[in-house]
C-alpha positions as YAML, in Angstrom:
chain: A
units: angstrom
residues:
- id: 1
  name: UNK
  ca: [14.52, 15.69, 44.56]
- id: 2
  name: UNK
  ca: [17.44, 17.44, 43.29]
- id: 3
  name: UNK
  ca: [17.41, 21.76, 41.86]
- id: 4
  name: UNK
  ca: [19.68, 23.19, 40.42]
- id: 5
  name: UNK
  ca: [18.80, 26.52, 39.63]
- id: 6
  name: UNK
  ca: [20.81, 29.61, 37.90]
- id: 7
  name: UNK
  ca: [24.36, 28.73, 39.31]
- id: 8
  name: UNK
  ca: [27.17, 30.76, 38.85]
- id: 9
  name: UNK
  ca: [30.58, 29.84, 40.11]
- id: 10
  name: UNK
  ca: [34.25, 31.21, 39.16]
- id: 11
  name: UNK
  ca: [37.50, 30.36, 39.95]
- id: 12
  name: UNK
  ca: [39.82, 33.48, 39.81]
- id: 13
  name: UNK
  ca: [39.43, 34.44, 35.70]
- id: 14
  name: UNK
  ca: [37.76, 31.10, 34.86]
- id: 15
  name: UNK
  ca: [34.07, 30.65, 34.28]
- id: 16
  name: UNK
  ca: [32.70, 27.30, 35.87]
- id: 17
  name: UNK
  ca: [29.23, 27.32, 35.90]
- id: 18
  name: UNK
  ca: [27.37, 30.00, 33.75]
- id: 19
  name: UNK
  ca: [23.85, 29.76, 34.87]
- id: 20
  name: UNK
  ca: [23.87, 26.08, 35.11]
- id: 21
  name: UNK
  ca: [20.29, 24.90, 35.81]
- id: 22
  name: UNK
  ca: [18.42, 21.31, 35.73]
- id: 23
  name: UNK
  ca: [16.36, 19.27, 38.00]
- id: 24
  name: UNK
  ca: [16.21, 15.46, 38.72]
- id: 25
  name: UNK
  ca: [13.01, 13.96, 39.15]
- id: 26
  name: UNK
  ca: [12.21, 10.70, 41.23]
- id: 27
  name: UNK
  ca: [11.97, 7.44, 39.31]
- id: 28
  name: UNK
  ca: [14.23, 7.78, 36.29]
- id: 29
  name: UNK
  ca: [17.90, 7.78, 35.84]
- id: 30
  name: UNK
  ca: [19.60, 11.37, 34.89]
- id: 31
  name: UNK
  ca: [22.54, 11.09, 32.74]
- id: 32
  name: UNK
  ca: [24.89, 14.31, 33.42]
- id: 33
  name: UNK
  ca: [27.24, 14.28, 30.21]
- id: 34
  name: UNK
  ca: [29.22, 16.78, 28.76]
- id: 35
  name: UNK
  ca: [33.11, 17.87, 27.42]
- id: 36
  name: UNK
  ca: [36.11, 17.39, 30.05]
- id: 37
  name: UNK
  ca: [35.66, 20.85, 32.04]
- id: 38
  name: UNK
  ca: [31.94, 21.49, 31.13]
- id: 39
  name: UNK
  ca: [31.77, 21.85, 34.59]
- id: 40
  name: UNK
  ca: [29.53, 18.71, 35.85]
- id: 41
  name: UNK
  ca: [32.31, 17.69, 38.78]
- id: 42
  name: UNK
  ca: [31.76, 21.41, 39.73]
- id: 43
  name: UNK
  ca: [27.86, 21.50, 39.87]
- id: 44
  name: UNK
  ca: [27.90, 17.91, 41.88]
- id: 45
  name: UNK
  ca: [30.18, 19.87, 44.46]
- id: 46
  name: UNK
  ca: [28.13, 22.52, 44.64]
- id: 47
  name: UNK
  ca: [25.07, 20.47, 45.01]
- id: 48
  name: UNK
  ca: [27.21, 18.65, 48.46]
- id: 49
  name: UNK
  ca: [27.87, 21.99, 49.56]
- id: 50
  name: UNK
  ca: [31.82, 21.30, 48.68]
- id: 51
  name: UNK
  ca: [31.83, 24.26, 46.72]
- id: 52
  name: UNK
  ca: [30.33, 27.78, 47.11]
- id: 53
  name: UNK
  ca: [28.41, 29.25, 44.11]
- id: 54
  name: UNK
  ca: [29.10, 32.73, 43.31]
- id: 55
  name: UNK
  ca: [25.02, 33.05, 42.94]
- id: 56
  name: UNK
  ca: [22.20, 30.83, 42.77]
- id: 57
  name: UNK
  ca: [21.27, 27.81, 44.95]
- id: 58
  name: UNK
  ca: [21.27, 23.70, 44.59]
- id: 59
  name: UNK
  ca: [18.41, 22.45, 46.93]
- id: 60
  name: UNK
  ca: [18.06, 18.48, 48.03]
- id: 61
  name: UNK
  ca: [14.67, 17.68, 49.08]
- id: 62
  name: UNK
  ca: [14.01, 21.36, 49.24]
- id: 63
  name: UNK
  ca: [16.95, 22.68, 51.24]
- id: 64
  name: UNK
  ca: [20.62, 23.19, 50.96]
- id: 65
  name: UNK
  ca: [22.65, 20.08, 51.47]
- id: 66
  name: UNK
  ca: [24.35, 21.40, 54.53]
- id: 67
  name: UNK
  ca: [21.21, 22.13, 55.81]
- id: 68
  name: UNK
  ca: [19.98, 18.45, 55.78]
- id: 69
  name: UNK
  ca: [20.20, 16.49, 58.97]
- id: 70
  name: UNK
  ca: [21.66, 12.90, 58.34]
- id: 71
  name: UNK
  ca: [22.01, 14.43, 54.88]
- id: 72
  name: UNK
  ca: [23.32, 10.73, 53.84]
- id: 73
  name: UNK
  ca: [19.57, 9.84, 54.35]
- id: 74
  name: UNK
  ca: [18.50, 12.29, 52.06]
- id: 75
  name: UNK
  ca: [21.42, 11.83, 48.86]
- id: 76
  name: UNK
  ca: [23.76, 9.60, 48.96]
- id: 77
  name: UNK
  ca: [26.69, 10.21, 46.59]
- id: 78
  name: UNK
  ca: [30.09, 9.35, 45.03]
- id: 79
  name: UNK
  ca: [32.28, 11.55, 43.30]
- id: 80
  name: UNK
  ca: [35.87, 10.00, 44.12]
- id: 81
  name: UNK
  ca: [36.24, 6.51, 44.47]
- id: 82
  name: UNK
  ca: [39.69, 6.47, 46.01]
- id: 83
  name: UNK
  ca: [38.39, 9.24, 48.88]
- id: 84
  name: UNK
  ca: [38.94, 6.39, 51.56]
- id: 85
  name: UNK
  ca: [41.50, 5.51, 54.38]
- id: 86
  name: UNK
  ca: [43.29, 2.51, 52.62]
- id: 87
  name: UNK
  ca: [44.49, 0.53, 56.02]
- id: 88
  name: UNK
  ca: [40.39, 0.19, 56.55]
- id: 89
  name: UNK
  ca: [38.93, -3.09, 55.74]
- id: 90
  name: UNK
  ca: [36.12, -2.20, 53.35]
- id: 91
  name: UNK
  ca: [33.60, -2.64, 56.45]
- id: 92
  name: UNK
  ca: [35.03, -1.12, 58.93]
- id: 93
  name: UNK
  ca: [35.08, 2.52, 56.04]
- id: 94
  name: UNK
  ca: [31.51, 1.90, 55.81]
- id: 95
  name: UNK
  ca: [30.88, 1.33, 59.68]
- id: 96
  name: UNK
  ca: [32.56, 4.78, 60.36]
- id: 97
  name: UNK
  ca: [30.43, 6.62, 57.65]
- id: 98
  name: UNK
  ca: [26.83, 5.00, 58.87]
- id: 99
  name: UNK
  ca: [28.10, 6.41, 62.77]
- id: 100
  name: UNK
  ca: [27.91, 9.25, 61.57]
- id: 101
  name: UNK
  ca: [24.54, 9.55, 60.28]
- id: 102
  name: UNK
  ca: [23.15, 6.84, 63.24]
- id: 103
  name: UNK
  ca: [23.27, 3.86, 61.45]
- id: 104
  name: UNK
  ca: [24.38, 0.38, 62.69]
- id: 105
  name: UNK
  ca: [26.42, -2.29, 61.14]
- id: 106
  name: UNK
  ca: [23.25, -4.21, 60.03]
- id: 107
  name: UNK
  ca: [22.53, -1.55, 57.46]
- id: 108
  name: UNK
  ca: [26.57, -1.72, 56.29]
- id: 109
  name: UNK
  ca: [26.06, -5.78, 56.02]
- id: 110
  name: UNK
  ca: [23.29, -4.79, 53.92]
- id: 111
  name: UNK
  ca: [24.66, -2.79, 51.42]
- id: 112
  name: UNK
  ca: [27.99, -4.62, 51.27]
- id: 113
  name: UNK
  ca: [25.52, -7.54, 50.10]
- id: 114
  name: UNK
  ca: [24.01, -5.49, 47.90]
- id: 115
  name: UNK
  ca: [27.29, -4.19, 46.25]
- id: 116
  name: UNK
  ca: [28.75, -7.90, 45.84]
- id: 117
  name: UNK
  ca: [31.31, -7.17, 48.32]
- id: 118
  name: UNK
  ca: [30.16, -9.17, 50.99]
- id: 119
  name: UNK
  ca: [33.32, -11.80, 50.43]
- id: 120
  name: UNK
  ca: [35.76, -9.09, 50.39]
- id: 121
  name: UNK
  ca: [34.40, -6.95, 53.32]
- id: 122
  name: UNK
  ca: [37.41, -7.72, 56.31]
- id: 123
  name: UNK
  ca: [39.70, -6.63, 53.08]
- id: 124
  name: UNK
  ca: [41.75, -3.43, 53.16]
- id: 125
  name: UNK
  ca: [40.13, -0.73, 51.04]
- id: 126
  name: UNK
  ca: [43.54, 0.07, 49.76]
- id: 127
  name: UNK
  ca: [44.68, -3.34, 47.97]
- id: 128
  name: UNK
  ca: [40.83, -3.04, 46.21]
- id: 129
  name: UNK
  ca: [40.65, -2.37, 42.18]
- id: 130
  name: UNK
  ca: [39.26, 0.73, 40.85]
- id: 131
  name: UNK
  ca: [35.98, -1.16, 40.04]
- id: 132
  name: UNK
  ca: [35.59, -2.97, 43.63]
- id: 133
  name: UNK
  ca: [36.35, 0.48, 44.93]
- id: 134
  name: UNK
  ca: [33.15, 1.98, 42.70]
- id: 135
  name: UNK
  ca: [31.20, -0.82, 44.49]
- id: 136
  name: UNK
  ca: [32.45, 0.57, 48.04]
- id: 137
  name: UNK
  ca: [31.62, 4.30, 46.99]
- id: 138
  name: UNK
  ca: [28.05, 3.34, 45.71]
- id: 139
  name: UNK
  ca: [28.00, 0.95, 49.09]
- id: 140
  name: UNK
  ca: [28.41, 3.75, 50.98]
- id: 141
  name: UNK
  ca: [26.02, 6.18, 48.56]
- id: 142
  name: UNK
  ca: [23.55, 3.22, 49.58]
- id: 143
  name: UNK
  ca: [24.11, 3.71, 53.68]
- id: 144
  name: UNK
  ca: [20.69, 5.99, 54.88]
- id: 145
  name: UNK
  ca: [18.68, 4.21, 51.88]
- id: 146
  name: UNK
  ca: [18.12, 7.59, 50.67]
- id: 147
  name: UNK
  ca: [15.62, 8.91, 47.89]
- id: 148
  name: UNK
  ca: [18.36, 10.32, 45.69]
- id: 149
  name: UNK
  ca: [21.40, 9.29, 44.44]
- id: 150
  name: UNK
  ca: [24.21, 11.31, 42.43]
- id: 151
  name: UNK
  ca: [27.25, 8.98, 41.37]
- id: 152
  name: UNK
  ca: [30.12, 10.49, 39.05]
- id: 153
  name: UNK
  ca: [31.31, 8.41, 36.32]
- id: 154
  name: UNK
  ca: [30.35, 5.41, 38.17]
- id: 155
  name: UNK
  ca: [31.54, 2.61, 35.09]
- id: 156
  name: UNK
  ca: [35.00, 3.25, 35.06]
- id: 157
  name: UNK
  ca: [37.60, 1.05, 36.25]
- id: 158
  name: UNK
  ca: [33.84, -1.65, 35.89]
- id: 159
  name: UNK
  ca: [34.87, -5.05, 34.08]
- id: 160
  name: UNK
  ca: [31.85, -6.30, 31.53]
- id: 161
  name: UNK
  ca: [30.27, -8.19, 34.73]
- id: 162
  name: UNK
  ca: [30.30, -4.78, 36.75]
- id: 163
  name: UNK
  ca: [29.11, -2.48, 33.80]
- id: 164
  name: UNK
  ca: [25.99, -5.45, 33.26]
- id: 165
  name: UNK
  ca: [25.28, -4.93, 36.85]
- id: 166
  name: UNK
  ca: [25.63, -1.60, 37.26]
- id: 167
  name: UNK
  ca: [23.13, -1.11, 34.30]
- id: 168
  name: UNK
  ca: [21.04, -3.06, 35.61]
- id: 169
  name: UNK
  ca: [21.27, -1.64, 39.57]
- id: 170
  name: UNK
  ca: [20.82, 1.56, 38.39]
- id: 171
  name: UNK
  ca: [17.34, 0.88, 36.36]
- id: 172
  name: UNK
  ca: [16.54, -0.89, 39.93]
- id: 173
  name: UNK
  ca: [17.32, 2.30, 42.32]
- id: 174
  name: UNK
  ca: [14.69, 4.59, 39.71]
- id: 175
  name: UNK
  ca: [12.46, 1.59, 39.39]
- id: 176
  name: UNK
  ca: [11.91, 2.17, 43.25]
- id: 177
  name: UNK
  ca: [11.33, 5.67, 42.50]
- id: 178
  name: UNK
  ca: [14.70, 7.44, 43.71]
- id: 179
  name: UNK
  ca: [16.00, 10.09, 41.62]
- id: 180
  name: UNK
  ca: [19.36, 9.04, 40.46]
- id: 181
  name: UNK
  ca: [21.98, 11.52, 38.65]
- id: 182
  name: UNK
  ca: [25.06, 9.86, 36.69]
- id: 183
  name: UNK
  ca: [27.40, 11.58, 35.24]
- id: 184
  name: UNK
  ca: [29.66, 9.53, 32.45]
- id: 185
  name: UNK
  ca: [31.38, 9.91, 29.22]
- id: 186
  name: UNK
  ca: [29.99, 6.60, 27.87]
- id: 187
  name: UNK
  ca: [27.63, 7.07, 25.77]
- id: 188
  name: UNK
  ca: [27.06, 3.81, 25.04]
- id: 189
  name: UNK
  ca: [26.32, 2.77, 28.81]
- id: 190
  name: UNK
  ca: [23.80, 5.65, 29.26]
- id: 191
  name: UNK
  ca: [22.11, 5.02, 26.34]
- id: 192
  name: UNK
  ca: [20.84, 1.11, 27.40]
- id: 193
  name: UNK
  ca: [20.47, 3.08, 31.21]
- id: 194
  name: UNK
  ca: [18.97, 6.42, 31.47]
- id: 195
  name: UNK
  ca: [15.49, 7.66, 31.26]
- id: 196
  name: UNK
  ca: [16.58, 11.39, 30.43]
- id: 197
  name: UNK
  ca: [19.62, 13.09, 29.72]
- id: 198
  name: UNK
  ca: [21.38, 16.52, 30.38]
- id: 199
  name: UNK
  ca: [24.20, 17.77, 28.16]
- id: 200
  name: UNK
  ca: [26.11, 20.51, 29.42]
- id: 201
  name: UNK
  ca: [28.90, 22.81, 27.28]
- id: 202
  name: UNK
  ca: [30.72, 25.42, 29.10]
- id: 203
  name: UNK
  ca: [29.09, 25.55, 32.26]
- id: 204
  name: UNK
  ca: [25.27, 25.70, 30.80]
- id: 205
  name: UNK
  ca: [22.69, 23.03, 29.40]
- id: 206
  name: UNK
  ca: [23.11, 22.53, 26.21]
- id: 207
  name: UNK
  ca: [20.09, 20.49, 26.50]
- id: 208
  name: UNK
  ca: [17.60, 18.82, 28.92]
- id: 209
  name: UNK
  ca: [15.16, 15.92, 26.99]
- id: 210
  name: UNK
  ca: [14.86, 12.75, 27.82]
- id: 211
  name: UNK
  ca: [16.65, 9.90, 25.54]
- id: 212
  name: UNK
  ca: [14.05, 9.36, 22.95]
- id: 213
  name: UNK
  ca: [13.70, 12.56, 22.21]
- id: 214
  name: UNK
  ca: [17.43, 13.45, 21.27]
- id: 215
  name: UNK
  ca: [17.57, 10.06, 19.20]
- id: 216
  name: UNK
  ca: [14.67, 11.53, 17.39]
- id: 217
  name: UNK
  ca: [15.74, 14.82, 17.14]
- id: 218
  name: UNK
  ca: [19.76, 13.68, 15.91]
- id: 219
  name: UNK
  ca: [18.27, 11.05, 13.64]
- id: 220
  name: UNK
  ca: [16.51, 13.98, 11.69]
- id: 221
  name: UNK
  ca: [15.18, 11.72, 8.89]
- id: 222
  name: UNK
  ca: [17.81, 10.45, 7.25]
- id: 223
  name: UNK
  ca: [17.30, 7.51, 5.09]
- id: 224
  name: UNK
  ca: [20.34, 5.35, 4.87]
- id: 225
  name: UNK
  ca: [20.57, 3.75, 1.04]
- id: 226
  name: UNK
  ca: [23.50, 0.93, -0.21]
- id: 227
  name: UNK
  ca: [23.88, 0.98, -4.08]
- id: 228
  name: UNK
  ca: [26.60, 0.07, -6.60]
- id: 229
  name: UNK
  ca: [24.94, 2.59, -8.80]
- id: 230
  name: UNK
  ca: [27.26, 6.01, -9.47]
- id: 231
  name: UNK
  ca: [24.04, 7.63, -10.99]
- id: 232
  name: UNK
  ca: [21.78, 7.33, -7.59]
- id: 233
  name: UNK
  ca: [22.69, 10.32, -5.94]
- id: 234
  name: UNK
  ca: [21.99, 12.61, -9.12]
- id: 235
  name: UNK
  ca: [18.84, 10.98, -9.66]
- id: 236
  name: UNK
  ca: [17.98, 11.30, -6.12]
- id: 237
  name: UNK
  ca: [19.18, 15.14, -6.13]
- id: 238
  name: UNK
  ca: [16.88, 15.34, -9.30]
- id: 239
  name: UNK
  ca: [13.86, 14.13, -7.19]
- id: 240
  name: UNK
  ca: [14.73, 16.91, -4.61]
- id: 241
  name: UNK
  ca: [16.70, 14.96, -2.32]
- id: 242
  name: UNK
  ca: [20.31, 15.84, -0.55]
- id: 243
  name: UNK
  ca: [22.66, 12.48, -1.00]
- id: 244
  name: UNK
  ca: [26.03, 12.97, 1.09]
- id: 245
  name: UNK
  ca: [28.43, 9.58, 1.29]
- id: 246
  name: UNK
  ca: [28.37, 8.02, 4.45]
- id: 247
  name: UNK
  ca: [32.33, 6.67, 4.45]
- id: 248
  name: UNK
  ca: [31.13, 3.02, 4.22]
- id: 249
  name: UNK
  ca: [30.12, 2.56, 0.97]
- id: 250
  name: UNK
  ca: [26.20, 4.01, 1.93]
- id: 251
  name: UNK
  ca: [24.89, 6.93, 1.07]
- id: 252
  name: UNK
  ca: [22.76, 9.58, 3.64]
- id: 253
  name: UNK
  ca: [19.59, 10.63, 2.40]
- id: 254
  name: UNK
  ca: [18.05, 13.41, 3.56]
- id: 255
  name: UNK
  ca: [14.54, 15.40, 1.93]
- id: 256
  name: UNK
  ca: [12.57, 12.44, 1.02]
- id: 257
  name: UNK
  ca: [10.84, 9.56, 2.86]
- id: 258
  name: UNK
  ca: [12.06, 6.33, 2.42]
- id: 259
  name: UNK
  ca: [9.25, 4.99, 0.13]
- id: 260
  name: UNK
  ca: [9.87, 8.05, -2.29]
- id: 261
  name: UNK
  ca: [13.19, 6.50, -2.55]
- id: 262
  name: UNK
  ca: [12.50, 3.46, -2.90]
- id: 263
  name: UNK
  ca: [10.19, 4.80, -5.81]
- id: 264
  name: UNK
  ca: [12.70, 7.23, -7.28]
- id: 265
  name: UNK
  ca: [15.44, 4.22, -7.64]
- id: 266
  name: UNK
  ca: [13.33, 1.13, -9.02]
- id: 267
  name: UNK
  ca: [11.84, 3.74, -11.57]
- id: 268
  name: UNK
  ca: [15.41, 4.74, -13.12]
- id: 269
  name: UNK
  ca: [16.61, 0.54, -12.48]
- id: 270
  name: UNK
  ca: [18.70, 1.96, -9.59]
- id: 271
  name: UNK
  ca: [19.24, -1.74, -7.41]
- id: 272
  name: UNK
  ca: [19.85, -1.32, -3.55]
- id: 273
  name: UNK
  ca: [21.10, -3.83, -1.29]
- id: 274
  name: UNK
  ca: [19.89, -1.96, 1.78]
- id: 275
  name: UNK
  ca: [17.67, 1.18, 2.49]
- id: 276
  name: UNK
  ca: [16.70, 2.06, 6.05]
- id: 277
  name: UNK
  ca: [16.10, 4.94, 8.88]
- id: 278
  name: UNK
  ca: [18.86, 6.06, 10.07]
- id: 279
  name: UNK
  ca: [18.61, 5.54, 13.77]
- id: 280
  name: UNK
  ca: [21.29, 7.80, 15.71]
- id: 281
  name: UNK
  ca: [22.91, 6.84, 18.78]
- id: 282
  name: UNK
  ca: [23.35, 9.02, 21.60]
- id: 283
  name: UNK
  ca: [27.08, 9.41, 21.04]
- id: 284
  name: UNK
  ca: [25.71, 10.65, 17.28]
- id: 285
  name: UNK
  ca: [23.51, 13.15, 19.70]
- id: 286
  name: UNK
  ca: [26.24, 14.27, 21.97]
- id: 287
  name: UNK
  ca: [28.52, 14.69, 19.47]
- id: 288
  name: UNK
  ca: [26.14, 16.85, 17.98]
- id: 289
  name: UNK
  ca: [25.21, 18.97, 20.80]
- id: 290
  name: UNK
  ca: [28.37, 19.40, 22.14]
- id: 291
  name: UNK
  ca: [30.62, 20.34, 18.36]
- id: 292
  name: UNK
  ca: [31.30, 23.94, 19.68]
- id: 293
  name: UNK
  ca: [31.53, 23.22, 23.67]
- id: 294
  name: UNK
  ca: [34.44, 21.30, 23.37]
- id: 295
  name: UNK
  ca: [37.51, 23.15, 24.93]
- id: 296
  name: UNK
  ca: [40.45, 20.72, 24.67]
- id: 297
  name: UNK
  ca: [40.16, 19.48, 21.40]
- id: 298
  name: UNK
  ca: [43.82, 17.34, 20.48]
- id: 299
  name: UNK
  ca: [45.14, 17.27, 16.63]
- id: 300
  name: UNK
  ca: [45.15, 14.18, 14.97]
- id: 301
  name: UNK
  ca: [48.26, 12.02, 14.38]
- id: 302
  name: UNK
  ca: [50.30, 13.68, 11.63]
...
C-alpha cells in the first residue's frame, strides 16, 4: 500500500534521507522507530507530498500522494496533533475535512464514535488534552475509511486507558487488512502492537524484519544464570563459555546451551537459583541497532 523507494532529501548542508527505502504491506502494523532526527517525520512528509525529495519517489496505492483523488480515501494520516483551528468544536474540524474529500456528517458521527469522542464532539478543539487531541487526529485519519493508515507517535500525551485502546485499535485497523505505519519511541508499546518493524539511523534502514525476528536475532543465545558461587564463571570459561556480569547479581552466558550449563555447574557443586534464555526486548533490539545512529547523545549527570 505504501513504497518508499531510494529517497534522497537535503536541507541546505544537512542530509535527511540517504536512500531511505521500505514498504508497508496490508494487514500488519509497521512500527517506524529510530534516533530523534533519523529522519522518519521527514519520510512521512515526503510520503504526503509535504516535502519534495531530492530523488526517488513514495507511491500510495501505486501513485504519488498528490496524485490521488480524495487522497483521504486512500491514507489517512496524522503527523501533528495540534494542526487544528482551536475555536472549532471537535465536529465541526472533522465536518470541514470530510467536505473536502465528499463525505457527509454521518461518516464524522462515525468516527467520532469510534474515537470515544462522541461526548465531547460540540467541544472546542482547543480546550482538548494532548491525548483527546490524538483521538481527533486519528478521527480524522479514519474520515474516507481508507486502506492505509500512517500515524506519528500516536501514544503520546495517551493516559493508560488510551495507550490500552490504542493497542488494541491498532491490531483492529491491520486485522481488517489496512496497512498501518506508526512511528514511536516506545518501545515497549510497539512491542505488544506491531507485526514488523523498521529501524532507521541517519536517514537509511538500519533494518526491516518483522518483531520476532529481531527478538531472536538481539537475544543471540544468551543463557541468563543466578549463583552465589565466585568460582562459576571460571569454571564456565573452562568449559568454553564467555560469562560477563549482568549488573543484578546474574551472570550472561554466552557459547553454551543451557543444559551444558546446567551440566557444567552441578558437576563442580556450583548451586543456581535461576538459569534461563535470555529473552530480549525490543528496546534491547533498538538499542542495539541504533548504538552508532544516535546523533544527540547528552552526558550523564556529573
Amino acid at each position: 500500500m505504501i513504497l518508499v523507494n531510494g529517497i534522497r532529501k537535503r536541507f541546505g548542508a544537512a542530509v535527511a534521507l540517504d536512500g531511505m527505502t521500505f514498504e508497508v504491506r496490508p494487514g500488519q502494523v509497521t512500527g517506524f522507530v529510530g534516533p530523534n532526527g533519523a529522519g522518519k517525520s521527514t519520510t512521512m512528509r515526503v510520503i504526503l507530498g509535504l516535502d519534495r525529495p531530492d530523488a526517488g519517489q513514495a507511491l500510495v496505492e501505486g501513485k504519488p500522494y498528490r496524485e490521488l483523488a480524495d487522497p483521504m480515501r486512500h491514507l489517512g494520516s496524522l503527523l501533528d496533533a495540534g494542526a487544528l483551528q482551536p475555536s472549532r468544536t471537535a465536529r465541526n474540524h472533522l465536518l470541514w475535512l470530510a467536505h473536502s474529500q465528499g463525505l457527509g456528517a454521518r461518516r464524522v458521527d462515525e468516527v467520532l464514535e469510534q474515537t470515544g469522542l462522541g461526548g465531547v464532539a460540540r467541544r472546542r478543539a482547543g480546550g482538548f488534552s494532548l491525548g483527546m487531541r490524538q483521538r481527533l487526529g486519528i478521527a480524522a485519519a479514519l474520515l474516507g475509511d481508507p486502506p492505509a493508515l500512517m500515524l506519528d507517535e500516536p501514544f503520546n500525551g495517551m493516559d493508560p486507558e488510551g495507550i490500552i485502546w490504542m493497542r488494541g485499535f491498532l491490531r483492529s485497523l491491520a486485522g481488517q487488512g489496512r496497512a498501518v505505519l506508526v512511528s514511536s519511541h516506545l518501545m515497549g508499546e510497539l512491542q505488544g502492537t506491531a507485526d514488523h518493524v523498521i529501524v532507521v539511523g541517519r536517514g537509511r534502514v538500519i533494518a526491516d524484519a518483522s518483531v520476532a525476528e529481531l527478538l531472536n536475532s538481539a537475544s543471540s543465545g544468551r543463557i541468563t544464570v543466578r549463583t552465589e558461587s565466585p568460582e562459576a564463571p571460571g569454571i564456565l570459561a573452562a568449559a568454553g563459555a564467555t560469562a560477563a556480569p549482568t549488573g543484578d547479581g546474574g551472570l550472561s552466558i554466552t557459547g553454551l546451551p543451557a543444559e551444558r550449563i546446567a551440566e557444567v555447574l552441578h558437576r563442580h557443586g556450583v548451586t543456581f537459583s535461576e538459569l534461563a534464555a535470555h529473552r530480549a526486548t525490543l528496546e534491547d533490539a533498538y538499542l542495539e541497532l541504533t548504538r552508532d545512529a544516535v546523533e544527540f547523545r547528552a552526558e550523564g549527570p556529573r
